[in-house]
N, C-alpha and C positions, 0 to 999 in steps of 0.2 A: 373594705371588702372588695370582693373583685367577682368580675362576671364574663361567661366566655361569650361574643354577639357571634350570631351568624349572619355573613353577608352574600347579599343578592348577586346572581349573574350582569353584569354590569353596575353594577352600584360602586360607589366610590368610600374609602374611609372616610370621607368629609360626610356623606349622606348617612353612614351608618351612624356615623358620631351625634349625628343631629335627631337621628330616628331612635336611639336607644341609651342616650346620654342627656337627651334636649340642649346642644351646645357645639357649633361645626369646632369650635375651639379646641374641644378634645380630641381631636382627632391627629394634632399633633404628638401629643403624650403618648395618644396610642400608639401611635407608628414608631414610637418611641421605645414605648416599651414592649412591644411586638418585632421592635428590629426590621419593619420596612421601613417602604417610602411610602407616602399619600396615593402614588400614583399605581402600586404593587396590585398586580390582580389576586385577591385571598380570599377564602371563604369562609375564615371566622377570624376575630382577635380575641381576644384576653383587655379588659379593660375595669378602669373603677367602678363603682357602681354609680347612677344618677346622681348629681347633687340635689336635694329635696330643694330648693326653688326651680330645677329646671323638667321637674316633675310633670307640672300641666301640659307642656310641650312635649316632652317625653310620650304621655297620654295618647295627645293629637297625633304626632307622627306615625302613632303604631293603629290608628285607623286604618280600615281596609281601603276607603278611596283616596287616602294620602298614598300613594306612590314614589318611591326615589326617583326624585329627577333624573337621577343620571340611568333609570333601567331602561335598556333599550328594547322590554319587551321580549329578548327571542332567547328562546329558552334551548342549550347545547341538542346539537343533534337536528334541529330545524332549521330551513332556508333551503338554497339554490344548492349548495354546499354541500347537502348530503341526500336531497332527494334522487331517487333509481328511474329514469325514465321506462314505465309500464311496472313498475311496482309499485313505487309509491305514489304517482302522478300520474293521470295518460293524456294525451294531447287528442284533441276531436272530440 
């Protein structure tokens, strides 16, 4: 069987692979069979489903205080980048 994941703004297909597979290994296959690269910025794959040993891991990573390493935090639309000075910031 097969399942679609969704991936975080900065998260990496190695991170999702590990967050919702238990295994950075699959995230070859996936890229695979999603037709990127590892390194593609995308917001969901198509992948197999857990293998039941990597199930417990699976669990942990999808814990709220587990975090992907690789998220940088800043969610589109925030930063220096798009703030209006005296709309959305004011200075004094």
């Amino acid at each position: 069987m097969s399942q679609t994941i969704q991936i975080d703004n900065g998260q990496t297909l190695i991170d999702a692979a590990v967050q919702h597979l238990g295994d950075a290994s699959q995230a070859v296959e996936a890229a695979l069979d999603n037709d990127v690269s590892l390194t593609d910025d995308i917001s969901q794959a198509v992948v197999a489903d857990a293998d039941v040993s990597a199930q417990k891991t699976v669990e942990q990573m999808n814990k709220a205080y587990n975090i992907p390493a690789s998220d940088d935090g800043i969610q589109p639309g925030e930063g220096l980048g798009y703030w209006a000075l005296g709309t959305t910031f004011k200075i004094g």
